[in-house]
N, CA, C and O atoms as a GROMACS GRO file, in nm:
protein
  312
    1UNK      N    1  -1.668   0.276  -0.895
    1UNK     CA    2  -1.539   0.224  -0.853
    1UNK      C    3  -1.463   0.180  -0.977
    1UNK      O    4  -1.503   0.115  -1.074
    2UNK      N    5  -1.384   0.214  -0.959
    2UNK     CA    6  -1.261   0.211  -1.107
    2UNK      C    7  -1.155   0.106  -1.063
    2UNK      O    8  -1.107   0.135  -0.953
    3UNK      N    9  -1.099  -0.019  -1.122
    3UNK     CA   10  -1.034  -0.108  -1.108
    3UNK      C   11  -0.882  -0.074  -1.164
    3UNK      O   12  -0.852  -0.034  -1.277
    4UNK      N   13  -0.809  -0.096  -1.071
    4UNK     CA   14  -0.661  -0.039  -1.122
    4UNK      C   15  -0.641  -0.226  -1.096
    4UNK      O   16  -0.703  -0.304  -1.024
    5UNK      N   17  -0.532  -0.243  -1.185
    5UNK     CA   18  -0.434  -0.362  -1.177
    5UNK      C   19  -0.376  -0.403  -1.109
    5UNK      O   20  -0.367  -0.520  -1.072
    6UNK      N   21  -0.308  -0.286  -1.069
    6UNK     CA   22  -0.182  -0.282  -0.979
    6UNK      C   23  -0.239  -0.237  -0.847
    6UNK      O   24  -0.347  -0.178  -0.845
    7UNK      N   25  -0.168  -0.265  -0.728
    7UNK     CA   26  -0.162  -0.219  -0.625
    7UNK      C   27  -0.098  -0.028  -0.645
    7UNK      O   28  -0.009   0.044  -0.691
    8UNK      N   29  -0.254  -0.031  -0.549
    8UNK     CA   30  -0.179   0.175  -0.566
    8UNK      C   31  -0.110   0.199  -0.437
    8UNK      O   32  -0.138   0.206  -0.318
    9UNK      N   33   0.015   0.213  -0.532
    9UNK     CA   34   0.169   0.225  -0.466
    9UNK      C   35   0.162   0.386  -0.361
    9UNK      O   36   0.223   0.398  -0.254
   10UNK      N   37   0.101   0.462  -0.404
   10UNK     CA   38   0.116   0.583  -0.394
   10UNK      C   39   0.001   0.587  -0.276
   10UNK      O   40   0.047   0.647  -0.179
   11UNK      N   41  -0.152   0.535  -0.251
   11UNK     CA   42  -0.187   0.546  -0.132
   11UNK      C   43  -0.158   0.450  -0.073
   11UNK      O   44  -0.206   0.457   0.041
   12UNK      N   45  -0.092   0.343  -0.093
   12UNK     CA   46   0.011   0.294   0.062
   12UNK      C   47   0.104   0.366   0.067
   12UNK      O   48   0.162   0.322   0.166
   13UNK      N   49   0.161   0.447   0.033
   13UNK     CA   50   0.244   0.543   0.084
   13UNK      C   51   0.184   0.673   0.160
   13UNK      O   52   0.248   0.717   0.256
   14UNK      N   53   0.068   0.733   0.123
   14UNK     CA   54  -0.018   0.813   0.172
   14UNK      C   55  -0.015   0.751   0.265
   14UNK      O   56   0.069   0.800   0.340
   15UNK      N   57  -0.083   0.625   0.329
   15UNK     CA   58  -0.130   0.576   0.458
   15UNK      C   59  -0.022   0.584   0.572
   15UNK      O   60  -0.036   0.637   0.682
   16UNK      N   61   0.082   0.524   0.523
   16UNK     CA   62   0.182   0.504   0.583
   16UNK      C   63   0.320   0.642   0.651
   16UNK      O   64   0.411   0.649   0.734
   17UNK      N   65   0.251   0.733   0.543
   17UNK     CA   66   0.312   0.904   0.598
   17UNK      C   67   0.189   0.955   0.703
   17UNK      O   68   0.195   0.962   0.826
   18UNK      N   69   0.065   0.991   0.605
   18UNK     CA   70  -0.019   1.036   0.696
   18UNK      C   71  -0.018   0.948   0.860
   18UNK      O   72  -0.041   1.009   0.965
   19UNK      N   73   0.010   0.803   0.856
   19UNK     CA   74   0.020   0.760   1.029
   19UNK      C   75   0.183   0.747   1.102
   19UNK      O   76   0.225   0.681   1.197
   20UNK      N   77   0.258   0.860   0.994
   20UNK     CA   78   0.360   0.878   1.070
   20UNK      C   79   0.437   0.786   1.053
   20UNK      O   80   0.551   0.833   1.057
   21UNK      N   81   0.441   0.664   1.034
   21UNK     CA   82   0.539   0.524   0.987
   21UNK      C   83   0.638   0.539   0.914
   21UNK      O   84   0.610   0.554   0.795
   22UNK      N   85   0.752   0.541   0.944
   22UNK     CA   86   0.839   0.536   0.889
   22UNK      C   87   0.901   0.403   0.781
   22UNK      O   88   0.885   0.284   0.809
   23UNK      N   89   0.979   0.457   0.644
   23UNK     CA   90   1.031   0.279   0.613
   23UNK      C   91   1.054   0.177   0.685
   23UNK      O   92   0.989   0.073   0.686
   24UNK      N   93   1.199   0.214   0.779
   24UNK     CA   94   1.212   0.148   0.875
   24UNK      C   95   1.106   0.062   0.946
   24UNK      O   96   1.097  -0.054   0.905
   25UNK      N   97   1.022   0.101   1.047
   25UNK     CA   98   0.883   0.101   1.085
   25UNK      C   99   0.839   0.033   0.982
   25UNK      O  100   0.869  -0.081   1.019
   26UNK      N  101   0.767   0.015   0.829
   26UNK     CA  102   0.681  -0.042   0.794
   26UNK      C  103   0.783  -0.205   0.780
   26UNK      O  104   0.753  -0.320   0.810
   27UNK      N  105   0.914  -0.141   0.718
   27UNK     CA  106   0.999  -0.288   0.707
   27UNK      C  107   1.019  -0.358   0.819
   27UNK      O  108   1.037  -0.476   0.787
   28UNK      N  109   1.025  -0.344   0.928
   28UNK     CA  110   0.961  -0.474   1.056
   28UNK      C  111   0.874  -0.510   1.041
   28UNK      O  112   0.862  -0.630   1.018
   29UNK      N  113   0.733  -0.404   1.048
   29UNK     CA  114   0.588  -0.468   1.059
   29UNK      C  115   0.614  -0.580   0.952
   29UNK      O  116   0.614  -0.695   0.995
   30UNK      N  117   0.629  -0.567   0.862
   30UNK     CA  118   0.670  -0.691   0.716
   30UNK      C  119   0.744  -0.763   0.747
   30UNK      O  120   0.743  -0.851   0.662
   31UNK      N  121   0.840  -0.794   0.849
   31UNK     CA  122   0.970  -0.854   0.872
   31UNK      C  123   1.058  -0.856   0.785
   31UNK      O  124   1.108  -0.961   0.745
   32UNK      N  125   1.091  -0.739   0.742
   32UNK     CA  126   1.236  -0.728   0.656
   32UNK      C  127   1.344  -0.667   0.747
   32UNK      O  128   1.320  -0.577   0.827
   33UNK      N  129   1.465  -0.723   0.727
   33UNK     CA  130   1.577  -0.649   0.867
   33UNK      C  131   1.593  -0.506   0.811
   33UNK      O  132   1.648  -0.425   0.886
   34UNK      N  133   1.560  -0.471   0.711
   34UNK     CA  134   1.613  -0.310   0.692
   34UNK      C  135   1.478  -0.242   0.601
   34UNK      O  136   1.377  -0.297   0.559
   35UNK      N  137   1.522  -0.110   0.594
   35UNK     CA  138   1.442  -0.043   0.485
   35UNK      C  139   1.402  -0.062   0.383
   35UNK      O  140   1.286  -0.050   0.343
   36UNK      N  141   1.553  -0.111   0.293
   36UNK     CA  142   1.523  -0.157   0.181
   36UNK      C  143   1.445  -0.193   0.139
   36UNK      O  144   1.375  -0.122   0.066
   37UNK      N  145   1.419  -0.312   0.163
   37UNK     CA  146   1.297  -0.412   0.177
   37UNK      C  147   1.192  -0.381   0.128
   37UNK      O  148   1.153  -0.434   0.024
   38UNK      N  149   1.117  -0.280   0.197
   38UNK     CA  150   1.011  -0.195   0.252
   38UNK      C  151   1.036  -0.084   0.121
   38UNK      O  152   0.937  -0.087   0.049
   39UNK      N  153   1.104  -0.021   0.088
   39UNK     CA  154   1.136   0.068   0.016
   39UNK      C  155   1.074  -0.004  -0.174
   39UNK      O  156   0.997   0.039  -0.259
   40UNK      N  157   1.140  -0.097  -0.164
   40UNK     CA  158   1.144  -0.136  -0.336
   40UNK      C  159   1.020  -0.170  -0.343
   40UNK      O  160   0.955  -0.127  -0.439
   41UNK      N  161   0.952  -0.260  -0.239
   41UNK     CA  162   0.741  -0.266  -0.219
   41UNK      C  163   0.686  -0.131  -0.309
   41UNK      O  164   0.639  -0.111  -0.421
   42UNK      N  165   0.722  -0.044  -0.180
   42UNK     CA  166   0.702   0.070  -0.233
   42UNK      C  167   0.648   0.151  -0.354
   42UNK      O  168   0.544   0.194  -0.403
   43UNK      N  169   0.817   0.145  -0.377
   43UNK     CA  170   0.844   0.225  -0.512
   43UNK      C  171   0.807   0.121  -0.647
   43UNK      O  172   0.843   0.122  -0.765
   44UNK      N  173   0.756   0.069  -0.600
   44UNK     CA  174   0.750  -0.039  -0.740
   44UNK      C  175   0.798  -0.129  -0.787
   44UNK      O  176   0.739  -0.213  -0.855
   45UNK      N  177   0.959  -0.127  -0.750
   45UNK     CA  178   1.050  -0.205  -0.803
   45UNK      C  179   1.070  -0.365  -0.782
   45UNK      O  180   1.145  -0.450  -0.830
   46UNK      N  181   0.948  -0.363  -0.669
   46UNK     CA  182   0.916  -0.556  -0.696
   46UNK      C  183   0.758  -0.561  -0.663
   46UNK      O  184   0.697  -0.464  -0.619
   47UNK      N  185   0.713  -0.658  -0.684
   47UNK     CA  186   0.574  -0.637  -0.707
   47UNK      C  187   0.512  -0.693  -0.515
   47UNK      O  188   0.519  -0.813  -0.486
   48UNK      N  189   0.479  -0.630  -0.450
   48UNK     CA  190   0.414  -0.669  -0.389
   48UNK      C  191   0.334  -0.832  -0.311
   48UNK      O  192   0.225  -0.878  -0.346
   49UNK      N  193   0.400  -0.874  -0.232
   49UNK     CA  194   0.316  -1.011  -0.269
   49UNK      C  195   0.192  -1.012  -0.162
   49UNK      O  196   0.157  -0.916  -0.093
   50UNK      N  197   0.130  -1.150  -0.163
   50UNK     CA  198  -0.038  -1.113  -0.131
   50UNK      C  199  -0.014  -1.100   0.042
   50UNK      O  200  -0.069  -1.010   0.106
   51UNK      N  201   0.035  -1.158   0.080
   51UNK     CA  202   0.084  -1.209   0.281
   51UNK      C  203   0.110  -1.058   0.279
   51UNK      O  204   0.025  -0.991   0.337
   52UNK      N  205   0.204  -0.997   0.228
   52UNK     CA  206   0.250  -0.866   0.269
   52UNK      C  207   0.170  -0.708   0.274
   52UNK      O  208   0.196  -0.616   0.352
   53UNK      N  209   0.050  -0.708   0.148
   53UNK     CA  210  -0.040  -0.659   0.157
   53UNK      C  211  -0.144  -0.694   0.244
   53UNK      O  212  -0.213  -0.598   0.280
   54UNK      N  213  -0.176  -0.809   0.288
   54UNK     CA  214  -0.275  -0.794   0.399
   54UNK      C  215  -0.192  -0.762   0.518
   54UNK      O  216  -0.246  -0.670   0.580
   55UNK      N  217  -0.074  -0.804   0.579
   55UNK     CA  218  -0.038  -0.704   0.679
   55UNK      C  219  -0.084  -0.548   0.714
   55UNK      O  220  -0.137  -0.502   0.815
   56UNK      N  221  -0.032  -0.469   0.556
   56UNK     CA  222  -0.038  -0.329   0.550
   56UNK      C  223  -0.203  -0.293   0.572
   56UNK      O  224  -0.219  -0.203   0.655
   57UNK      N  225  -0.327  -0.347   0.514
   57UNK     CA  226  -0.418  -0.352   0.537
   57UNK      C  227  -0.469  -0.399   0.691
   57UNK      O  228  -0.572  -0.361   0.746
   58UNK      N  229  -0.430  -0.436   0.713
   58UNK     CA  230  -0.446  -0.468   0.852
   58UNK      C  231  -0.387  -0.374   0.966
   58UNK      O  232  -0.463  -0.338   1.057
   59UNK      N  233  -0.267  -0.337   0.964
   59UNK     CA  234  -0.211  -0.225   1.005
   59UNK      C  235  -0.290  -0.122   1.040
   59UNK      O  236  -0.345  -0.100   1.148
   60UNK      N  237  -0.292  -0.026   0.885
   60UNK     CA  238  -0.379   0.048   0.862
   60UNK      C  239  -0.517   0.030   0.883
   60UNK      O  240  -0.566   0.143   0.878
   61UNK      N  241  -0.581  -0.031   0.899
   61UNK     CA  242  -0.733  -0.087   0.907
   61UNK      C  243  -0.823  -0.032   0.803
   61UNK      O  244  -0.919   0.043   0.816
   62UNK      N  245  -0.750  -0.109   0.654
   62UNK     CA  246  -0.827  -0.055   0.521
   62UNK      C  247  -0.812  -0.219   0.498
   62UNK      O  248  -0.728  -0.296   0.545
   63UNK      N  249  -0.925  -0.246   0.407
   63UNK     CA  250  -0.952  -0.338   0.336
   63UNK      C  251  -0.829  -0.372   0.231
   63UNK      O  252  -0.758  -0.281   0.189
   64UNK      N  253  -0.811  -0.485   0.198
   64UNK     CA  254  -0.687  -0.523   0.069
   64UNK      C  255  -0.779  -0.417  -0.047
   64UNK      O  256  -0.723  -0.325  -0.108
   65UNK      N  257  -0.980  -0.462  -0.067
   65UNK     CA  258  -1.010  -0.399  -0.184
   65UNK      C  259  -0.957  -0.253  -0.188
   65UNK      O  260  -0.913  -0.196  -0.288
   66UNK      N  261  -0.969  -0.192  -0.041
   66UNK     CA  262  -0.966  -0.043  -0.087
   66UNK      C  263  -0.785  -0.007  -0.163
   66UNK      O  264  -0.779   0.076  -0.253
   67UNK      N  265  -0.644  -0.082  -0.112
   67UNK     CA  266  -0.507  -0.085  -0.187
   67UNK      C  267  -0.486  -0.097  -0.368
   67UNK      O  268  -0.396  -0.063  -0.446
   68UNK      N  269  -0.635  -0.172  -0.383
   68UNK     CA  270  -0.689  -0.180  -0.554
   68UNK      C  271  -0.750  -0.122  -0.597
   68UNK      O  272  -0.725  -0.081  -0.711
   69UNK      N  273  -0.880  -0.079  -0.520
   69UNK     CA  274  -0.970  -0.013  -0.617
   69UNK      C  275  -0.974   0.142  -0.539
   69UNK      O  276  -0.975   0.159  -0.417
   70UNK      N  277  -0.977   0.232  -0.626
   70UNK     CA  278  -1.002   0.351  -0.601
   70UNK      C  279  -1.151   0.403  -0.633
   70UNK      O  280  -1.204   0.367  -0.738
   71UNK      N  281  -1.204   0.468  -0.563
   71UNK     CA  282  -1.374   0.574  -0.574
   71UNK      C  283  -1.345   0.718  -0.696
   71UNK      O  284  -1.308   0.829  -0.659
   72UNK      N  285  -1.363   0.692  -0.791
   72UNK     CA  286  -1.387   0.792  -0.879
   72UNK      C  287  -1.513   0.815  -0.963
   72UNK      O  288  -1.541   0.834  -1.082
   73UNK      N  289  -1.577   0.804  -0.844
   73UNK     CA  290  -1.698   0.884  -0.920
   73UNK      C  291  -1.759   0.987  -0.960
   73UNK      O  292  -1.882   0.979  -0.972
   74UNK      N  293  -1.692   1.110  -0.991
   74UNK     CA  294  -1.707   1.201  -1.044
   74UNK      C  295  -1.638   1.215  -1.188
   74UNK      O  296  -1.634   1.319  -1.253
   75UNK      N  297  -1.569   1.055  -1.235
   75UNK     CA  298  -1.531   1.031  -1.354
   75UNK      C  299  -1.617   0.962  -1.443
   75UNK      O  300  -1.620   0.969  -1.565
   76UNK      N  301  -1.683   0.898  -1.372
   76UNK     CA  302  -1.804   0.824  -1.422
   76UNK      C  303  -1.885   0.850  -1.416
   76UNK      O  304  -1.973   0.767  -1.434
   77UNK      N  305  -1.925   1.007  -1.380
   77UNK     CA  306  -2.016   1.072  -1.472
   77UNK      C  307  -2.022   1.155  -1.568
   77UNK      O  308  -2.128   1.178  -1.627
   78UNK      N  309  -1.852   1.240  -1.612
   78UNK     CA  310  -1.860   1.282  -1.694
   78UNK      C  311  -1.917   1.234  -1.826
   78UNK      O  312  -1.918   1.309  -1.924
   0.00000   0.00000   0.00000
C-alpha cells in the first residue's frame, strides 16, 4: 500500500461516475445549494475537509483509508 498525501481526487470521481451521481447529486449529499461547491472538492481547487470526506465514504461504502491510500503492489515489487 502506497501512501498518497492528498486525497485521490480522481477515484472520488471514479466512484461517483461509475454510481451514476451526478455534481449536482453529490453537492446535496454534502449540502452545498449548487454544483459548484461539489465541483472545486473535486477538481482540487479547495482542499477537501474531513466531515465532507466521510460523507463521500459513507455514500459510497469505501473506507476514508481506501480515498488515501491506493494498492500498488505490483510496484513494490519491481
Amino acid at each position: 500500500m502506497i501512501i498518497n498525501k492528498t486525497v485521490h481526487l480522481e477515484k472520488i470521481k471514479t466512484l461517483r461516475k461509475n454510481a451514476k451521481v451526478s455534481l449536482n447529486e453529490m453537492a446535496l449529499i454534502l449540502g452545498y445549494e449548487s454544483p459548484n461547491g461539489y465541483y472545486y472538492l473535486e477538481s482540487g481547487r479547495v482542499k477537501f475537509p474531513a466531515d465532507k470526506l466521510a460523507i463521500i465514504a459513507n455514500h459510497f461504502n469505501v473506507t476514508i483509508d481506501e480515498l488515501f491510500f491506493e494498492n500498488r503492489f505490483t510496484e513494490l515489487v519491481k
